[in-house]
Biopython code that builds the backbone (N, CA, C, O; Angstrom):
import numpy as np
from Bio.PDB.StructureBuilder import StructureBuilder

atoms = [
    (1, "UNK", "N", (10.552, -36.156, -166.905)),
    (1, "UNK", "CA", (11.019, -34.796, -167.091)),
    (1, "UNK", "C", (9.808, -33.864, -166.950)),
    (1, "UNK", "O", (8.639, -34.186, -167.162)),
    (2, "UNK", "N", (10.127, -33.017, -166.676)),
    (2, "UNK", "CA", (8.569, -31.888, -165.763)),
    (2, "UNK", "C", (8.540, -31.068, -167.043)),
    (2, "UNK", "O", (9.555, -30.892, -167.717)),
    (3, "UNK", "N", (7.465, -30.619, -167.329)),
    (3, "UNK", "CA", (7.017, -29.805, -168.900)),
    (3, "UNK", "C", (8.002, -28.464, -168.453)),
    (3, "UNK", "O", (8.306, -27.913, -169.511)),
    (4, "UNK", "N", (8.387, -28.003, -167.726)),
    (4, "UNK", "CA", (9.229, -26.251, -167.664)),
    (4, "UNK", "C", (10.600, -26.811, -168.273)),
    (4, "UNK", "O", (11.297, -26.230, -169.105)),
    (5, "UNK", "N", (10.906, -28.377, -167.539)),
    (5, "UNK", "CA", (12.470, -28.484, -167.967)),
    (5, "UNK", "C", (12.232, -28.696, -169.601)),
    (5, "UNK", "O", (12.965, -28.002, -170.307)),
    (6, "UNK", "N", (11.075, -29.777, -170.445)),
    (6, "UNK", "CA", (11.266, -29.712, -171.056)),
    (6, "UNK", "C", (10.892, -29.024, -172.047)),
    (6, "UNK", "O", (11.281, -29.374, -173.161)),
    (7, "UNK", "N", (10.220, -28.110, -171.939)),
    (7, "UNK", "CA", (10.208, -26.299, -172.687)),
    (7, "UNK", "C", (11.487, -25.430, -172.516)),
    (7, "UNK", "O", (11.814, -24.766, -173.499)),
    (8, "UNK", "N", (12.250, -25.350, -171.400)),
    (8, "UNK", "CA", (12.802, -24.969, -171.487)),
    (8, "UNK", "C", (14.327, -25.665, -171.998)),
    (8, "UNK", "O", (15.294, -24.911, -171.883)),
    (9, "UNK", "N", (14.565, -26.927, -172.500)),
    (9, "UNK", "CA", (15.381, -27.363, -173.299)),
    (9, "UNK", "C", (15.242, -27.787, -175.178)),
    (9, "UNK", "O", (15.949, -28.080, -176.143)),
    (10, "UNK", "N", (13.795, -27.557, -174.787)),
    (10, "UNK", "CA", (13.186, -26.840, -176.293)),
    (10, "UNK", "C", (14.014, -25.561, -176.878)),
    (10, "UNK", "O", (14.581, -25.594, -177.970)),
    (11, "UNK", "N", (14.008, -24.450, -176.023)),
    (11, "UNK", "CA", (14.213, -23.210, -176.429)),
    (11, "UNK", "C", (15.844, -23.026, -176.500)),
    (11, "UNK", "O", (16.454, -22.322, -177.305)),
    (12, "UNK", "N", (16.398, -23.843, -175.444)),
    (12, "UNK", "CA", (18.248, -24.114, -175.780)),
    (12, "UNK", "C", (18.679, -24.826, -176.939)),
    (12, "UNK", "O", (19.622, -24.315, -177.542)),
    (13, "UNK", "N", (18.031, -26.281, -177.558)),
    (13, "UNK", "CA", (18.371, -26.681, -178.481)),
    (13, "UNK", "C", (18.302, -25.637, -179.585)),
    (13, "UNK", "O", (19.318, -25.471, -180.260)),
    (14, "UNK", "N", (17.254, -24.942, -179.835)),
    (14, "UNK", "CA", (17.027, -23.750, -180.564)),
    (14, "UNK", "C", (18.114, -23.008, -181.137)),
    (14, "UNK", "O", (18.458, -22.878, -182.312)),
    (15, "UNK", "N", (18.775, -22.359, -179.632)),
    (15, "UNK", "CA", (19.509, -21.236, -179.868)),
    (15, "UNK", "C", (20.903, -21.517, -180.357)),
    (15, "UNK", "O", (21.759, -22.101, -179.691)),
    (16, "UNK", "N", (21.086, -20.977, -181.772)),
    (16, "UNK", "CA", (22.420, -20.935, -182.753)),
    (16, "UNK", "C", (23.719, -20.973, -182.173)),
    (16, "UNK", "O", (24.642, -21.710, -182.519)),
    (17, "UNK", "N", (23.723, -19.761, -180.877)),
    (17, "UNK", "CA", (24.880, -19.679, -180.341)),
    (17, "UNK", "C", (24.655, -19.479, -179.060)),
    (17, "UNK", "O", (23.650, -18.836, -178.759)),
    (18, "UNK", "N", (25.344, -19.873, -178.240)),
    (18, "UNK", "CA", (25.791, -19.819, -176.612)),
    (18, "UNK", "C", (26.511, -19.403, -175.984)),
    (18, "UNK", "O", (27.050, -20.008, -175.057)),
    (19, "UNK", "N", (26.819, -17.739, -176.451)),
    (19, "UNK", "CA", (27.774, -17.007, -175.641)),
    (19, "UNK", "C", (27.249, -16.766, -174.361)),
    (19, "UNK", "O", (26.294, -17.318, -173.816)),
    (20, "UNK", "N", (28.184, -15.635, -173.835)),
    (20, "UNK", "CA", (27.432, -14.996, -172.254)),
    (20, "UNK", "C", (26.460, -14.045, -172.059)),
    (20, "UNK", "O", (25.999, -13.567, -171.023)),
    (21, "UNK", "N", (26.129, -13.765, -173.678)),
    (21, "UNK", "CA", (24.414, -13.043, -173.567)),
    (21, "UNK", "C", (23.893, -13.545, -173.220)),
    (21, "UNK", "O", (23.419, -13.347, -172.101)),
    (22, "UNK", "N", (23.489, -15.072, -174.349)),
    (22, "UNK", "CA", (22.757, -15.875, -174.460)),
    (22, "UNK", "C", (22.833, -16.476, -173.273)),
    (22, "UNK", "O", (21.690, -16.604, -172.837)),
    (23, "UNK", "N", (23.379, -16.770, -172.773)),
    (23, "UNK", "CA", (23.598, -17.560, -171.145)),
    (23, "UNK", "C", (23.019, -16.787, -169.936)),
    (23, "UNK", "O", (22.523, -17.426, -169.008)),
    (24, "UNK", "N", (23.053, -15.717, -169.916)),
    (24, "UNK", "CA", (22.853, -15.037, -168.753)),
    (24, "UNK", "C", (21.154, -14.811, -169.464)),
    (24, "UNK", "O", (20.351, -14.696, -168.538)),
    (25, "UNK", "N", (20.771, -14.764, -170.246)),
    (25, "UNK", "CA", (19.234, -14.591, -171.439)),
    (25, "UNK", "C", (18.461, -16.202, -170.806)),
    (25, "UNK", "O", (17.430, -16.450, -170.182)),
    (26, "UNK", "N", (19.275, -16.802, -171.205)),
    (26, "UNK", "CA", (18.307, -18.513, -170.963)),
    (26, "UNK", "C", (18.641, -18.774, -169.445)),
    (26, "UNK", "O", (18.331, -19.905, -169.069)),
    (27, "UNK", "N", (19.263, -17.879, -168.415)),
    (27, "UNK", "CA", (18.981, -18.123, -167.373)),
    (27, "UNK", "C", (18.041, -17.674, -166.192)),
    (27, "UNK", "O", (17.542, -17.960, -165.104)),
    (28, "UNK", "N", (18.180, -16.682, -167.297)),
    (28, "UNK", "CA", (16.722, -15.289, -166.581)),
    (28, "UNK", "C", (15.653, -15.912, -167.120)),
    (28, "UNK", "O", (14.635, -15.903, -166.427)),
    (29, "UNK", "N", (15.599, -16.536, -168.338)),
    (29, "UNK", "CA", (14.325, -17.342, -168.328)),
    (29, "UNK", "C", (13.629, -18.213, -167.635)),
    (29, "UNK", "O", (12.435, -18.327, -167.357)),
    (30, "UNK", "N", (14.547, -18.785, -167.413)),
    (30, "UNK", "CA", (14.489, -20.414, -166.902)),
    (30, "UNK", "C", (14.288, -19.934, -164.967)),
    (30, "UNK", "O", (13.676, -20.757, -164.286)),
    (31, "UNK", "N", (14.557, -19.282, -164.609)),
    (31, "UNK", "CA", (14.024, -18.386, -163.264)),
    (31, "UNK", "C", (12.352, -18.006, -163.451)),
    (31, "UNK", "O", (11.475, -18.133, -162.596)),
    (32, "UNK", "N", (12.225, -17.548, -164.722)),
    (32, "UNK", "CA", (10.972, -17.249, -165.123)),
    (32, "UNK", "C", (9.931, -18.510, -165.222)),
    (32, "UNK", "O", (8.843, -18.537, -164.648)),
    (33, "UNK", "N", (10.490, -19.614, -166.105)),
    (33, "UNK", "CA", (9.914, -20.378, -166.526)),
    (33, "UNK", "C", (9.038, -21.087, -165.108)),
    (33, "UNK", "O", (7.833, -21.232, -164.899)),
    (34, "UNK", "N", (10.406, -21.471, -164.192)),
    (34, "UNK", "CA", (10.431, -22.440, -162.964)),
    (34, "UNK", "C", (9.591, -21.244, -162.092)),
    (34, "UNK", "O", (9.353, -21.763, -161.002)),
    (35, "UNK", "N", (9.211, -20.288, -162.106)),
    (35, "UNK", "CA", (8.191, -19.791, -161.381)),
    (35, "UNK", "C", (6.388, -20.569, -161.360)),
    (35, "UNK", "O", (5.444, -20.630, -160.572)),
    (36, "UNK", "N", (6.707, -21.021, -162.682)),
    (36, "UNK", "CA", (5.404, -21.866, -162.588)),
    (36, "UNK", "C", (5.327, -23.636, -162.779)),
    (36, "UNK", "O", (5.834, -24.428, -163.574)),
    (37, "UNK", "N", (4.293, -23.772, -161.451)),
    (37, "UNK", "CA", (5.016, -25.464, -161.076)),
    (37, "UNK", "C", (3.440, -26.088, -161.393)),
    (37, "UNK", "O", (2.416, -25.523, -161.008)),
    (38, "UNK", "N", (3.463, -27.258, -162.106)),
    (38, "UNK", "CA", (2.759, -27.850, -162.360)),
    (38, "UNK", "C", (2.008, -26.937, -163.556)),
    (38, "UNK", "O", (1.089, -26.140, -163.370)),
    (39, "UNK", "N", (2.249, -27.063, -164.037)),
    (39, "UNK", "CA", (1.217, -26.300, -165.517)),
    (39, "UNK", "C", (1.770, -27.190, -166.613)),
    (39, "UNK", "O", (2.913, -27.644, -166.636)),
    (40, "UNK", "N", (0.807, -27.387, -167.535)),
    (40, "UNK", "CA", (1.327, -28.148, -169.092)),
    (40, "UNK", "C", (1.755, -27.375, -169.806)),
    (40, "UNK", "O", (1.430, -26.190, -169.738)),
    (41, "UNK", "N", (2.794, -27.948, -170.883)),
    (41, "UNK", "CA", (3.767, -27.490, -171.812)),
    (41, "UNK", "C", (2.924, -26.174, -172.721)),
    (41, "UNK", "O", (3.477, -25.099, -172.954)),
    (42, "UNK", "N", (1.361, -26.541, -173.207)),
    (42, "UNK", "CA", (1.203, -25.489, -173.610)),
    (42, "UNK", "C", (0.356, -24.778, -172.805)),
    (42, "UNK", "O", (-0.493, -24.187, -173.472)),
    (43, "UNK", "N", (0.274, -24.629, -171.759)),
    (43, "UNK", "CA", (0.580, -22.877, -170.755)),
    (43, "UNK", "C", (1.890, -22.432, -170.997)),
    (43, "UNK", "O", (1.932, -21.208, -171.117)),
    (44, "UNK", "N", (2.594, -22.799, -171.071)),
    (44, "UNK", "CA", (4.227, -22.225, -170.609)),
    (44, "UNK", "C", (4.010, -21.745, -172.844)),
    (44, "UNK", "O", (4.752, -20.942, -173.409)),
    (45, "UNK", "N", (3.283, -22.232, -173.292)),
    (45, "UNK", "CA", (3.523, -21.830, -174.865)),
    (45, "UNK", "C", (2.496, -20.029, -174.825)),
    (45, "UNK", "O", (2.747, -18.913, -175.280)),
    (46, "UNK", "N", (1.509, -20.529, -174.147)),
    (46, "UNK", "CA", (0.407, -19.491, -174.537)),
    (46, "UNK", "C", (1.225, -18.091, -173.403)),
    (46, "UNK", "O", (1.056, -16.871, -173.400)),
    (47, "UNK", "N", (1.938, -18.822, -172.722)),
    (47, "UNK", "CA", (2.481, -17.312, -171.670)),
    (47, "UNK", "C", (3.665, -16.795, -172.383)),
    (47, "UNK", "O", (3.728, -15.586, -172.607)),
    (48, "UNK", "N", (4.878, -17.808, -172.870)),
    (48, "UNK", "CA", (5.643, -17.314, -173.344)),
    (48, "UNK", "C", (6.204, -17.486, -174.416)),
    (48, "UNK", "O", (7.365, -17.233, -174.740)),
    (49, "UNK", "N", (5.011, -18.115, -175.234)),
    (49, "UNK", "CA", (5.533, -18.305, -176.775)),
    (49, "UNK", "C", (5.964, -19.446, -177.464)),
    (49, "UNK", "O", (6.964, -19.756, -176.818)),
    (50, "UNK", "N", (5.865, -20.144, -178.227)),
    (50, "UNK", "CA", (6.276, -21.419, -178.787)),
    (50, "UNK", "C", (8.112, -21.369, -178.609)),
    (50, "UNK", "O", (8.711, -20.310, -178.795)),
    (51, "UNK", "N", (8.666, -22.340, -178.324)),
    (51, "UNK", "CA", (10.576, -22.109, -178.726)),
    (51, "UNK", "C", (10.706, -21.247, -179.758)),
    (51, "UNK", "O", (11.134, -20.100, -179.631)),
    (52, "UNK", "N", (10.425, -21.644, -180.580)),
    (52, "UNK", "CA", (10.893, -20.877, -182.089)),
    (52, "UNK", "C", (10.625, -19.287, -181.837)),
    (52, "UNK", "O", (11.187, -18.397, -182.474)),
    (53, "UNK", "N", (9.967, -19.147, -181.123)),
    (53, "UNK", "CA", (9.089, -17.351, -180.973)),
    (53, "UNK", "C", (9.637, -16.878, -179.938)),
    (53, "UNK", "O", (9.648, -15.664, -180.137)),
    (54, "UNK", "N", (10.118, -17.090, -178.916)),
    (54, "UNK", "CA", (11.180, -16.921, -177.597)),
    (54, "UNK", "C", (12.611, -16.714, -178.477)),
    (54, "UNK", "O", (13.128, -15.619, -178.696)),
    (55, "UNK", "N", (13.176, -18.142, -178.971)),
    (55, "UNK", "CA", (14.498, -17.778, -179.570)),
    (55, "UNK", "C", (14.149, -16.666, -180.921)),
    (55, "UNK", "O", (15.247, -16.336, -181.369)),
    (56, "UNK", "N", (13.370, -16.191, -181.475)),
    (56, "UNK", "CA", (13.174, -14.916, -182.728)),
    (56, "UNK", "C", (12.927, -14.013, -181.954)),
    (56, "UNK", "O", (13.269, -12.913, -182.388)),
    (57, "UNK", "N", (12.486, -14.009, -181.008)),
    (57, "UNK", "CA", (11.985, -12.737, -179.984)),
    (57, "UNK", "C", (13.236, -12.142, -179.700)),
    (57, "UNK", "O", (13.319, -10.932, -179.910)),
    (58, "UNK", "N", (14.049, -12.632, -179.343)),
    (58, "UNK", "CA", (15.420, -12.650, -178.394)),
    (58, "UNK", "C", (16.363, -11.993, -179.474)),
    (58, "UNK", "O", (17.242, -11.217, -179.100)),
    (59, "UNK", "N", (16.223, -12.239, -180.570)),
    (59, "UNK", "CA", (17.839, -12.021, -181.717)),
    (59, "UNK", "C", (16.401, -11.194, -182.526)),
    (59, "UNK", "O", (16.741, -11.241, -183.708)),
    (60, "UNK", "N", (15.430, -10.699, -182.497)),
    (60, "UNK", "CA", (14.877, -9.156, -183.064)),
    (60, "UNK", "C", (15.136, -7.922, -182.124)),
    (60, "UNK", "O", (14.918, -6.740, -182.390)),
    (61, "UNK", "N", (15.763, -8.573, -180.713)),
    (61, "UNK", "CA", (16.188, -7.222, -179.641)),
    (61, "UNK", "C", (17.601, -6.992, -179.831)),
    (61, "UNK", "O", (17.933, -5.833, -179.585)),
    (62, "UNK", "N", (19.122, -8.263, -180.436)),
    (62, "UNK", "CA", (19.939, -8.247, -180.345)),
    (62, "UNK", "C", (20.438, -7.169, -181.309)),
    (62, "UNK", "O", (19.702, -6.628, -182.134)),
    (63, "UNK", "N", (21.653, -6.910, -181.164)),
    (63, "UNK", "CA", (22.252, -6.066, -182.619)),
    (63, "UNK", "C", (22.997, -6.882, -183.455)),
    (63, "UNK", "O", (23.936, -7.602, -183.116)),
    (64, "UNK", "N", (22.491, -6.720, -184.662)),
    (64, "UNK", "CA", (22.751, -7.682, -186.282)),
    (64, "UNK", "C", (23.795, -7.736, -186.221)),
    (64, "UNK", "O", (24.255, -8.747, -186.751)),
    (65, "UNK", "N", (25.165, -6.448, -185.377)),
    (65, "UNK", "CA", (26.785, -6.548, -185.739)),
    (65, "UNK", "C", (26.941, -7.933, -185.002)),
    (65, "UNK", "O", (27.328, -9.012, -185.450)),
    (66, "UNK", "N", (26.572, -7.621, -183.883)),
    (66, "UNK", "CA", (26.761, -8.732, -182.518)),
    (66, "UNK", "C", (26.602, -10.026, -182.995)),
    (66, "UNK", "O", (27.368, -10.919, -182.630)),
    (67, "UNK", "N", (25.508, -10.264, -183.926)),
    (67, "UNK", "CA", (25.440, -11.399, -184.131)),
    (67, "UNK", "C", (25.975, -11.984, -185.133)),
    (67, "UNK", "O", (26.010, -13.212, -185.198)),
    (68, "UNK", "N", (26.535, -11.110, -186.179)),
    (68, "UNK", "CA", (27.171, -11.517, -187.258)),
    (68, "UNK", "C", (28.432, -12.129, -186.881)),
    (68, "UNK", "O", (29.030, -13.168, -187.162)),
    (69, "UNK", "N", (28.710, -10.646, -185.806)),
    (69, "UNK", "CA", (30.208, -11.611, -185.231)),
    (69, "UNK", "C", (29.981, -12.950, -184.875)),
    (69, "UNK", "O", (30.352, -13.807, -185.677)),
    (70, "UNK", "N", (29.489, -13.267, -183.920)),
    (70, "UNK", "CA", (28.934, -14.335, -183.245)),
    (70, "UNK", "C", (29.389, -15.724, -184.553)),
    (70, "UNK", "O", (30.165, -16.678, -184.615)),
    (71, "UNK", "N", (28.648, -15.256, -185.173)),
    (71, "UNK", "CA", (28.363, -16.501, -185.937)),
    (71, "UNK", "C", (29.240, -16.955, -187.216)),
    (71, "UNK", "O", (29.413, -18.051, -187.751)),
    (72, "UNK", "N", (29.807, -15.427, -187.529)),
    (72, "UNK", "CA", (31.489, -15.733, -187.811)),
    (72, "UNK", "C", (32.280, -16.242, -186.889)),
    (72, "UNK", "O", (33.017, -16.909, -187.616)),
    (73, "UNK", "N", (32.728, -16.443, -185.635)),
    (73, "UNK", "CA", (33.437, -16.554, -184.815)),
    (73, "UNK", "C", (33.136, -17.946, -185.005)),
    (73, "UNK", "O", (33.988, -18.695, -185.483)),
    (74, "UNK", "N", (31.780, -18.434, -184.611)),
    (74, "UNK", "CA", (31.716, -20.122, -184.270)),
    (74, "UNK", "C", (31.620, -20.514, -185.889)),
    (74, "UNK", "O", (31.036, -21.598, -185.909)),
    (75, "UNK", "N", (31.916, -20.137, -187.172)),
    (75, "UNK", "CA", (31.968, -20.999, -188.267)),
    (75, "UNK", "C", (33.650, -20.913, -187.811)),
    (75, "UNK", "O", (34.188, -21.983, -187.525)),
    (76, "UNK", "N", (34.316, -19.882, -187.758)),
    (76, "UNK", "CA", (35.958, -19.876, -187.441)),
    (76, "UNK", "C", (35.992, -20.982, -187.111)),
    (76, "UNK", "O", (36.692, -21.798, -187.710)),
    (77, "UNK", "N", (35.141, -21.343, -185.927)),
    (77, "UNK", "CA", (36.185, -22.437, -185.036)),
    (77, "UNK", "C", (35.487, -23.946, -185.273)),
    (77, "UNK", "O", (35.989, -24.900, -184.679)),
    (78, "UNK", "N", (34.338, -24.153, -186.138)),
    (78, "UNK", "CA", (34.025, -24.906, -186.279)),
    (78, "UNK", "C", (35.366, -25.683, -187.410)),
    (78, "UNK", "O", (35.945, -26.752, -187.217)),
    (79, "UNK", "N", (35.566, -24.655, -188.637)),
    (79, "UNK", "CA", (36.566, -24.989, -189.995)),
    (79, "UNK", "C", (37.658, -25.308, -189.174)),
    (79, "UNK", "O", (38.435, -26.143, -189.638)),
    (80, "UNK", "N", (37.958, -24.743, -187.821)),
    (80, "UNK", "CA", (39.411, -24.701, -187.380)),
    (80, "UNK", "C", (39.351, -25.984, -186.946)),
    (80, "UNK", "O", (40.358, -26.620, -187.255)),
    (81, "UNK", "N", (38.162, -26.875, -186.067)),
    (81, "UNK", "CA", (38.395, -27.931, -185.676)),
    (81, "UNK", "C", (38.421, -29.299, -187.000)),
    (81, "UNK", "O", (38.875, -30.440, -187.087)),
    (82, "UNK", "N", (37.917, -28.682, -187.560)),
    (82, "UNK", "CA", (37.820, -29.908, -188.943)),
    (82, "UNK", "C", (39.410, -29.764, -189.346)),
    (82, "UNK", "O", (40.232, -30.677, -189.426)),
    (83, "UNK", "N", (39.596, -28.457, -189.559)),
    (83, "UNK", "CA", (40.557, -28.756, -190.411)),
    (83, "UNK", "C", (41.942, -29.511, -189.585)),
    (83, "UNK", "O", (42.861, -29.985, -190.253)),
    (84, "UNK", "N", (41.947, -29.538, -188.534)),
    (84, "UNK", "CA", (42.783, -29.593, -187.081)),
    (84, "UNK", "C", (42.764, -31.620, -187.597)),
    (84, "UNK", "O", (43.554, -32.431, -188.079)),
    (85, "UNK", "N", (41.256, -31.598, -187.071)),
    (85, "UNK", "CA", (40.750, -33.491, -187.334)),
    (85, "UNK", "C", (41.667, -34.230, -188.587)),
    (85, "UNK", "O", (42.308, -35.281, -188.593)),
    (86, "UNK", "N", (41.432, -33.200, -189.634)),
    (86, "UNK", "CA", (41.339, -34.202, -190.730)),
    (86, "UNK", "C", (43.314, -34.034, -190.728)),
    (86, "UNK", "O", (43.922, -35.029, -191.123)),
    (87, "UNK", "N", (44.046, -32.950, -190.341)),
    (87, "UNK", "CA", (45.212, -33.204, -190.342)),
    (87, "UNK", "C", (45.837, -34.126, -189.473)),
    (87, "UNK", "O", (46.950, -34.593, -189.718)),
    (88, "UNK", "N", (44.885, -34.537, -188.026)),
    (88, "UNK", "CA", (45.352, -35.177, -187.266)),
    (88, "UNK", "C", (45.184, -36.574, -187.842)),
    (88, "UNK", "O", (45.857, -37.413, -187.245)),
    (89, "UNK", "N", (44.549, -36.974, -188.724)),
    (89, "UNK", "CA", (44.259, -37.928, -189.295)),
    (89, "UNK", "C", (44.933, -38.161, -190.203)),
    (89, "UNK", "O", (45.098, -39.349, -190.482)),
    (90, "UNK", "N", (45.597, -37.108, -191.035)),
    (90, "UNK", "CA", (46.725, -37.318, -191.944)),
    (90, "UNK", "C", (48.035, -38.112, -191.146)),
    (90, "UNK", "O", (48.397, -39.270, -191.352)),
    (91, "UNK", "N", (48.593, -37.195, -190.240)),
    (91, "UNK", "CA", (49.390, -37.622, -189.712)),
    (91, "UNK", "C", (49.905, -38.823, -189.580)),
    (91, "UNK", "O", (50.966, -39.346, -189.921)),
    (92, "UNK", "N", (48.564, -39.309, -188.789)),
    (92, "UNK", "CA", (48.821, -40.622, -188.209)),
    (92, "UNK", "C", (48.716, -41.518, -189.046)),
    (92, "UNK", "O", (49.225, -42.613, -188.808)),
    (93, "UNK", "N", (47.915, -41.243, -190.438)),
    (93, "UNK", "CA", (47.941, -42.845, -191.245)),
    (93, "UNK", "C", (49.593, -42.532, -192.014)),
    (93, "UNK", "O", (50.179, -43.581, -192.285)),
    (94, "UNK", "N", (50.092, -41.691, -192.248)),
    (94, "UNK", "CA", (50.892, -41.560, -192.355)),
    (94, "UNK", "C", (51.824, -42.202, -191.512)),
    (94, "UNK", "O", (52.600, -42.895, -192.172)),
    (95, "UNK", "N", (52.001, -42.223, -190.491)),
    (95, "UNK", "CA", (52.980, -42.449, -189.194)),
    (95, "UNK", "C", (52.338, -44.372, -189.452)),
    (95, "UNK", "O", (53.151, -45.228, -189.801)),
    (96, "UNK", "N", (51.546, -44.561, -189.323)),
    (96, "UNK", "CA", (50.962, -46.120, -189.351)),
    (96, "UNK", "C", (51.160, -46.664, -190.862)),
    (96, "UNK", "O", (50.929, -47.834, -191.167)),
    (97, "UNK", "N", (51.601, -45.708, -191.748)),
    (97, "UNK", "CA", (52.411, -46.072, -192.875)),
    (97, "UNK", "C", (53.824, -46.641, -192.964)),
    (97, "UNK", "O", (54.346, -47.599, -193.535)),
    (98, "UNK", "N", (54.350, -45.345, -191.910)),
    (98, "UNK", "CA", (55.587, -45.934, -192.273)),
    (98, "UNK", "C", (55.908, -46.835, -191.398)),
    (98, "UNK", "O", (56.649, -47.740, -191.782)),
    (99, "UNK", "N", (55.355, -46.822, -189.752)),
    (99, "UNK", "CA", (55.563, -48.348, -188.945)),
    (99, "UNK", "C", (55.229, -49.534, -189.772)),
    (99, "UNK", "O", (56.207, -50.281, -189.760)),
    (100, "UNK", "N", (54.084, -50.115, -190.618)),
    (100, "UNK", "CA", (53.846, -51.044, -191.490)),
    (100, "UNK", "C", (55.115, -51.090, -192.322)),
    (100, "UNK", "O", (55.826, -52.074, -192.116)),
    (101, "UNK", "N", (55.494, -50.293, -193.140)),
    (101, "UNK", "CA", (56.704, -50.436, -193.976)),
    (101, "UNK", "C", (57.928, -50.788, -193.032)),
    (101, "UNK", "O", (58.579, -51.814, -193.229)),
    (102, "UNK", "N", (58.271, -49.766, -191.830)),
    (102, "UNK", "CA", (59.717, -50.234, -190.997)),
    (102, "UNK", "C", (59.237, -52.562, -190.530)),
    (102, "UNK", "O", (60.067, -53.471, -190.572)),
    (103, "UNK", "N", (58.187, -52.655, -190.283)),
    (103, "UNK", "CA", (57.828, -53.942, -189.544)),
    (103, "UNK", "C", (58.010, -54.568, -190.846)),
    (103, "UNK", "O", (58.817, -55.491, -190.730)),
    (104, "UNK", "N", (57.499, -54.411, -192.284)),
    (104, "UNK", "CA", (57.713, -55.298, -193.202)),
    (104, "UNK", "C", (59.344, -55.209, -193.758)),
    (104, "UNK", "O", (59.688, -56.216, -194.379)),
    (105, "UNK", "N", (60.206, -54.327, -193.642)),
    (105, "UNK", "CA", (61.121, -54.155, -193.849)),
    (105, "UNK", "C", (61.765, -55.548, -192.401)),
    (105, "UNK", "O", (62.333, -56.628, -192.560)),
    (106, "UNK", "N", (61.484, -55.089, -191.589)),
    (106, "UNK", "CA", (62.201, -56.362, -190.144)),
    (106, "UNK", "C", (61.752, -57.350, -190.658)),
    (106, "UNK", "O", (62.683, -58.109, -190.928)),
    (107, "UNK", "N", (60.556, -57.859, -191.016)),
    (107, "UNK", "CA", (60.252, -59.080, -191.537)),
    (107, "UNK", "C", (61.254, -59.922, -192.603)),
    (107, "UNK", "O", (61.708, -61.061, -192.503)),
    (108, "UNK", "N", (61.447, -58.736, -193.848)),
    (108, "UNK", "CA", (62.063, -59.356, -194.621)),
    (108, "UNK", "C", (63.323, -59.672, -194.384)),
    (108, "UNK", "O", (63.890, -60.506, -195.089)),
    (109, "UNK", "N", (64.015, -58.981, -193.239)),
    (109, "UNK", "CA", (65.065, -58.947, -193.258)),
    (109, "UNK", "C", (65.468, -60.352, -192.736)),
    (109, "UNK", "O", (66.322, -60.952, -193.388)),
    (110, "UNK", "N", (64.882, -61.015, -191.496)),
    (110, "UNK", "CA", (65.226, -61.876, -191.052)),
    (110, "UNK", "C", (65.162, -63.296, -192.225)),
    (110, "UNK", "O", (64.305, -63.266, -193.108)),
    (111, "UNK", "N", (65.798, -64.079, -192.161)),
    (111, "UNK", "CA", (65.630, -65.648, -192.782)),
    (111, "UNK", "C", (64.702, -66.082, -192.123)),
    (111, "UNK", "O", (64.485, -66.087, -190.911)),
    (112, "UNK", "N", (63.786, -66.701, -193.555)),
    (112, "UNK", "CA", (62.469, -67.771, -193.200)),
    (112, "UNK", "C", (63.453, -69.602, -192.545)),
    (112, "UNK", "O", (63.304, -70.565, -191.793)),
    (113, "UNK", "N", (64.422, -68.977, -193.564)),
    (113, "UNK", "CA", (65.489, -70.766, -193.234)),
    (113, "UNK", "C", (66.669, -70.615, -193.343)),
    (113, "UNK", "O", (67.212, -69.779, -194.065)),
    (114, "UNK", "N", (67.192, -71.392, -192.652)),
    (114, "UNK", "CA", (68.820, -71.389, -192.811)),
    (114, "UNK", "C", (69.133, -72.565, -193.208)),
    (114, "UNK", "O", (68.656, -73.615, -192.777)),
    (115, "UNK", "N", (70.163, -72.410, -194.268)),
    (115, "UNK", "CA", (70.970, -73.810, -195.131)),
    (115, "UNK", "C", (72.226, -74.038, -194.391)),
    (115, "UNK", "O", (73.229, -73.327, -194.325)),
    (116, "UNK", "N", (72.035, -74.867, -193.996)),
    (116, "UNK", "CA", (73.605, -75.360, -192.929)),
    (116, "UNK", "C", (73.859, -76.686, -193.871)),
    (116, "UNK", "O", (73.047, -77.586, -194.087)),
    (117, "UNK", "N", (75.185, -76.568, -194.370)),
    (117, "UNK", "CA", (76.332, -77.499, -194.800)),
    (117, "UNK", "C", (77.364, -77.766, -194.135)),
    (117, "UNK", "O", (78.260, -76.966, -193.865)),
    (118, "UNK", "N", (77.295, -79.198, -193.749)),
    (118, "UNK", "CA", (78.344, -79.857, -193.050)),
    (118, "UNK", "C", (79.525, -80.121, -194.011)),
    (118, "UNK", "O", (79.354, -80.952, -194.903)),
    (119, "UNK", "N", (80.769, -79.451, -193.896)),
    (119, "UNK", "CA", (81.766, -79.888, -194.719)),
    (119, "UNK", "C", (83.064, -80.881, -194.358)),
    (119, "UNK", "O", (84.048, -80.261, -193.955)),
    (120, "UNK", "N", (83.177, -82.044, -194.427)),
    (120, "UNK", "CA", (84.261, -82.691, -193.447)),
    (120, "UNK", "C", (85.507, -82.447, -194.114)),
    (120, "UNK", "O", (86.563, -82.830, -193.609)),
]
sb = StructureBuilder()
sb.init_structure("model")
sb.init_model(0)
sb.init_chain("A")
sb.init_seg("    ")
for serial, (resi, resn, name, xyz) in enumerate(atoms, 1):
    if name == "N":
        sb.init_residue(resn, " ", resi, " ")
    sb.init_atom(name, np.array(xyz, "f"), 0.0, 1.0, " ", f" {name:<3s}", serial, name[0])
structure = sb.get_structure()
């Protein structure tokens, strides 16, 4: 992996959220970054900052509403997918409840033996 890709997947793991600011932001970088070929990881630090100082750089220009939303929005949908999981998970042990009960119910129903008496 070439030190720009991996500086510049430094600075994505980083970033909290990944809307189409942020996207069109880490792509203008990464145009920036890939302007310089062959240099070590810390040139690309001393030109444009450690990750941590790129992603704080970036959200001290943003607006605090913008981001509040932001980050309300992705806890929304984070709770929405849990809560989604853990019902889908109800469901089904439920549903694999009652197939176990209908199959032990067929079980019992049938005879383990049959008593046959010959009567002359």
């Amino acid at each position: 992996m070439s030190t720009n890709k991996k500086y510049y997947n430094d600075i994505v793991r980083i970033f909290p959220i990944h809307s189409k600011k942020e996207k069109l932001y880490l792509q203008n970088l990464k145009e920036e970054i890939n302007e310089y070929e062959n240099v070590a990881y810390d040139d690309l630090v001393n030109e444009f900052g450690s990750p941590i100082d790129v992603v704080k750089a970036y959200y001290d220009t943003i607006d605090s509403q913008y981001l509040l939303k932001k980050i309300k929005t992705k806890r929304i949908i984070e709770v929405s997918c849990i809560l989604i999981i853990v019902l889908v998970m109800i469901v089904s042990f439920r549903k694999i409840y009652l197939y176990e009960k209908a199959y032990e119910e067929f079980r019992n129903s049938i005879p383990a033996e049959i008593e046959e008496t010959i009567e002359e």
